[in-house]
Backbone as CSV, one residue per row, in Angstrom:
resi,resn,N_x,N_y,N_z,CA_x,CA_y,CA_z,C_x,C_y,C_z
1,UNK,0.846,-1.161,0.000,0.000,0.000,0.000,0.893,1.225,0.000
2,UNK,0.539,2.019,-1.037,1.662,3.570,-1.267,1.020,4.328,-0.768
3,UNK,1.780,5.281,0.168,0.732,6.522,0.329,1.257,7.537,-0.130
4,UNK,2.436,7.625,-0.666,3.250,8.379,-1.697,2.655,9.279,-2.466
5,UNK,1.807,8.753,-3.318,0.562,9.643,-4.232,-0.499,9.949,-3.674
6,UNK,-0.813,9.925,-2.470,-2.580,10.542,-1.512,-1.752,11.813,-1.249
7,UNK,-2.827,12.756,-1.660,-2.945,13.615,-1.302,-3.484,14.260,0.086
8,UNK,-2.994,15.022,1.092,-3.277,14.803,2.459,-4.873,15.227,2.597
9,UNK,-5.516,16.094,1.918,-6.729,16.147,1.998,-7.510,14.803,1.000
10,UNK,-7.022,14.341,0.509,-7.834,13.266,-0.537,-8.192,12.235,0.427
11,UNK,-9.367,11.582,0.719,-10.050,10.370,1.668,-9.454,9.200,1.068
12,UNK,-9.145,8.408,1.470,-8.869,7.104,1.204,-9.615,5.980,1.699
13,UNK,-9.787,4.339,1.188,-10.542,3.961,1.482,-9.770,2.618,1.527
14,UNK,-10.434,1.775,2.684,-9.594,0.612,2.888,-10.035,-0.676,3.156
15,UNK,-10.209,-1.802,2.673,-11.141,-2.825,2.667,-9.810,-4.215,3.734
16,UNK,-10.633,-4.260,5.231,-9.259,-5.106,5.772,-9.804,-6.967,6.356
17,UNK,-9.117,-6.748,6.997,-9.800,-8.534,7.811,-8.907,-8.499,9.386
18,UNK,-9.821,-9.082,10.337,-9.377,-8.929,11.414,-8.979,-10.278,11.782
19,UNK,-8.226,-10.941,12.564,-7.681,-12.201,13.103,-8.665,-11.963,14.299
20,UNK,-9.492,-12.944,14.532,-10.004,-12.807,15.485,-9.642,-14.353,16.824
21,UNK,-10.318,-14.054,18.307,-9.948,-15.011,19.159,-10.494,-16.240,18.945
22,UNK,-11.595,-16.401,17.966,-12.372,-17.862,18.173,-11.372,-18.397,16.934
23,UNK,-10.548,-17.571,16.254,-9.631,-17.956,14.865,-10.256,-17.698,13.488
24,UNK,-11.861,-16.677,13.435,-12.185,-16.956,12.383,-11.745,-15.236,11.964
25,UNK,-12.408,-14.597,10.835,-12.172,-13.460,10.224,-13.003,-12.645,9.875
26,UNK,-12.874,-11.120,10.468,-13.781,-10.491,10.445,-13.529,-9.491,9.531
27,UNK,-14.122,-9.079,8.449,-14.107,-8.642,7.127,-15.120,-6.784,7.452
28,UNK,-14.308,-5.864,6.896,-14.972,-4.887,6.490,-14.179,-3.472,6.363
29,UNK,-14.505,-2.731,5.760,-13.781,-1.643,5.068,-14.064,-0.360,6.061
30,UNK,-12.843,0.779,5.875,-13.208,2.026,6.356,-12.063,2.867,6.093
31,UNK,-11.760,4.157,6.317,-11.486,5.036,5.644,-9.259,5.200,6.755
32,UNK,-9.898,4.467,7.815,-8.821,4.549,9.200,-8.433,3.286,9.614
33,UNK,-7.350,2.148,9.301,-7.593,0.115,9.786,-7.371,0.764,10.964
34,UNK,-6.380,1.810,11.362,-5.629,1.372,12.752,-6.574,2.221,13.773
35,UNK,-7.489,3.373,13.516,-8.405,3.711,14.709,-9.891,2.618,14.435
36,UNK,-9.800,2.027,12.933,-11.099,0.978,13.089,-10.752,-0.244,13.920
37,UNK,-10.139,-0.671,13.610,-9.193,-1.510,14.799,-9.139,-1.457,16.330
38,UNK,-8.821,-0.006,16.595,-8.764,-0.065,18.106,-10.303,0.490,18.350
39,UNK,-11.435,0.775,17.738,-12.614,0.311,18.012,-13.262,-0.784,18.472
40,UNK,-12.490,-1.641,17.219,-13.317,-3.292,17.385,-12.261,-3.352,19.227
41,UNK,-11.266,-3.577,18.930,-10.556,-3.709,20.231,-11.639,-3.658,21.441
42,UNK,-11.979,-2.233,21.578,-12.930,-1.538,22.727,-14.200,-2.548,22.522
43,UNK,-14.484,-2.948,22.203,-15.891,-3.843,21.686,-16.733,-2.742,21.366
44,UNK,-16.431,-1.582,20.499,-17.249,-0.278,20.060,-17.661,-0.729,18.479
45,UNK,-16.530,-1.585,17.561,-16.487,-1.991,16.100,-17.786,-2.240,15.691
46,UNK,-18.535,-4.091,16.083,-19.117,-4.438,15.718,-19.770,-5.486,16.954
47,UNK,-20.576,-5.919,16.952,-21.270,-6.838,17.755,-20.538,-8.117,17.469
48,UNK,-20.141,-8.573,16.283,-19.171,-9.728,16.052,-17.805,-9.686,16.775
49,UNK,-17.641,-8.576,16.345,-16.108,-8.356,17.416,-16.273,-8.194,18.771
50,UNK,-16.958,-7.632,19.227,-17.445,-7.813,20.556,-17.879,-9.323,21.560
51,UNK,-18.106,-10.026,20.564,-18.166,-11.174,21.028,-16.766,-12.052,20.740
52,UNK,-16.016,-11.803,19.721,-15.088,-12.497,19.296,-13.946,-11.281,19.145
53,UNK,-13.521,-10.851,20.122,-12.570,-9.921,19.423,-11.289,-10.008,18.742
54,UNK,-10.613,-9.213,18.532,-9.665,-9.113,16.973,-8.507,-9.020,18.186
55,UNK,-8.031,-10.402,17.446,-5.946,-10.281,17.857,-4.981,-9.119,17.413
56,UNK,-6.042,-9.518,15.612,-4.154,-8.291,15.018,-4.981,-7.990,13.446
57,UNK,-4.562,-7.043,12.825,-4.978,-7.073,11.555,-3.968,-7.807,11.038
58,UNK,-5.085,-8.595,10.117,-4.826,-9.377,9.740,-4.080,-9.500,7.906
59,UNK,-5.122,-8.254,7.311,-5.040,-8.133,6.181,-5.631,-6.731,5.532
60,UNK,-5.245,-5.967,4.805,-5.465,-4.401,4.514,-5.644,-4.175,3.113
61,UNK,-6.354,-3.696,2.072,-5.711,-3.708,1.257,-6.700,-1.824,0.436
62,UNK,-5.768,-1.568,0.304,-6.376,0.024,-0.118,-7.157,0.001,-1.862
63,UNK,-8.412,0.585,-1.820,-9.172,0.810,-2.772,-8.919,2.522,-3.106
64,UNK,-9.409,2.845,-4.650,-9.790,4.132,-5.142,-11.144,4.456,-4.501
65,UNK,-12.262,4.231,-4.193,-12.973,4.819,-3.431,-14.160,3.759,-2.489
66,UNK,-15.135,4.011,-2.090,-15.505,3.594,-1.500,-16.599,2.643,-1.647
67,UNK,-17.061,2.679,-3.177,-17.239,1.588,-3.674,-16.905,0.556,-4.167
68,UNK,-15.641,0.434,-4.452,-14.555,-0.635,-4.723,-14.432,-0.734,-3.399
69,UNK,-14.508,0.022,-2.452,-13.596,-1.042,-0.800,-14.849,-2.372,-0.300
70,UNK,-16.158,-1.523,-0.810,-17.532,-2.483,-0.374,-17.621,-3.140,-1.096
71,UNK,-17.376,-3.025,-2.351,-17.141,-4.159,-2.961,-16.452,-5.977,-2.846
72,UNK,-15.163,-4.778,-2.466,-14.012,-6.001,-2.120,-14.235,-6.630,-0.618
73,UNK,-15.108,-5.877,0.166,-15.396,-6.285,1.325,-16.086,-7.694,0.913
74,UNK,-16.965,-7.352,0.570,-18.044,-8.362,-0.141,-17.576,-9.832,-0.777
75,UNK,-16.624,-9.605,-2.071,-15.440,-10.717,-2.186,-15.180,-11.390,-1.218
76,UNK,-14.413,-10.793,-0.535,-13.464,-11.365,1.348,-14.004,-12.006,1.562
77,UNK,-15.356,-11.672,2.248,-16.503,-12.134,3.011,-16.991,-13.341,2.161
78,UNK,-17.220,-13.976,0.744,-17.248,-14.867,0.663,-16.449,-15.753,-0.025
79,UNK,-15.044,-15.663,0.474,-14.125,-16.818,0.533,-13.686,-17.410,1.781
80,UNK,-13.511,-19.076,1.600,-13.545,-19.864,2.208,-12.461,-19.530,3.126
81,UNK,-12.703,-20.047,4.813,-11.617,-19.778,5.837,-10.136,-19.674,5.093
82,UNK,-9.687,-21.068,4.145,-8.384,-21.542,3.912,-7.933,-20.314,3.045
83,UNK,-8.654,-19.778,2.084,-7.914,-18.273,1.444,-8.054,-17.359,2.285
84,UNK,-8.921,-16.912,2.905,-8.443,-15.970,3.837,-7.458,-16.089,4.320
85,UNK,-7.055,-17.099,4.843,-5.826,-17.468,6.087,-4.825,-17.242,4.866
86,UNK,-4.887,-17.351,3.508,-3.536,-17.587,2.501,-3.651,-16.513,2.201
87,UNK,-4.362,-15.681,2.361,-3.962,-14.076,1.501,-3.513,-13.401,2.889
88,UNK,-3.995,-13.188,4.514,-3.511,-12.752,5.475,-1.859,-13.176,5.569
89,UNK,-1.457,-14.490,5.162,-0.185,-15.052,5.107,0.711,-14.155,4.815
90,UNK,0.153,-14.152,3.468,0.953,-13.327,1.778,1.059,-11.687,2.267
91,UNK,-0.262,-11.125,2.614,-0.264,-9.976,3.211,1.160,-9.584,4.274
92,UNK,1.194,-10.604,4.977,2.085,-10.335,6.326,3.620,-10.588,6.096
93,UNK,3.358,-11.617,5.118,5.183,-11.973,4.448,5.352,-11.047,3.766
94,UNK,4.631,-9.931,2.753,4.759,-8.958,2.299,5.277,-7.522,2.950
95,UNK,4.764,-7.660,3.798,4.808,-6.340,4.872,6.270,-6.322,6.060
96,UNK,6.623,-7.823,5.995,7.772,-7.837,6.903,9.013,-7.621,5.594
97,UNK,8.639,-8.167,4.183,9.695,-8.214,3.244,9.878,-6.481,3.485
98,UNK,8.831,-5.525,3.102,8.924,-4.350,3.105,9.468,-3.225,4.238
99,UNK,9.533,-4.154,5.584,10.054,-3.509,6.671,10.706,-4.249,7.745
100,UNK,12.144,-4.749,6.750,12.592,-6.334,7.696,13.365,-5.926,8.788
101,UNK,13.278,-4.383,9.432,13.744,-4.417,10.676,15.276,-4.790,11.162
């Protein structure tokens, strides 16, 4: 994800997945992962997360606006546990290649 080209007033939009405690994945888009995140955290997110709350993000992936992020939400949401878990993988081996610390 570049943020290189956003412009600081331009909205951005972000379609993610949460690792949650029962192990399954909680899917949905918004404009902020890391204050939507420490929502679900608070059990403020969603009633799903509230019952199951979120370990870690899991997976992020930035859209042109906000109909492509609901869109792709939508996708997420119906693929099977085993790709989720393989694109959160790919996501995370990606992100450590990009900041190996």
């Amino acid at each position: 994800m570049s943020e290189a080209n956003t412009a600081p007033d331009e909205k951005r939009y972000f379609c993610y997945m949460l690792a949650c405690v029962n192990g399954a994945f909680y899917t949905g888009w918004t404009t902020d992962p890391e204050r939507r995140f420490k929502q679900h955290c608070s059990g403020k997110g969603s009633s799903y997360t509230k019952m199951n709350p979120p370990l870690k993000i899991a997976y992020i992936e930035q859209k042109e606006n906000r109909h492509d992020a609901m869109i792709r939400e939508l996708e997420l949401k119906k693929l099977p546990h085993r790709k989720k878990k393989d694109l959160a993988l790919l996501w995370e081996e990606n992100r450590r290649m990009e900041d190996p610390q």
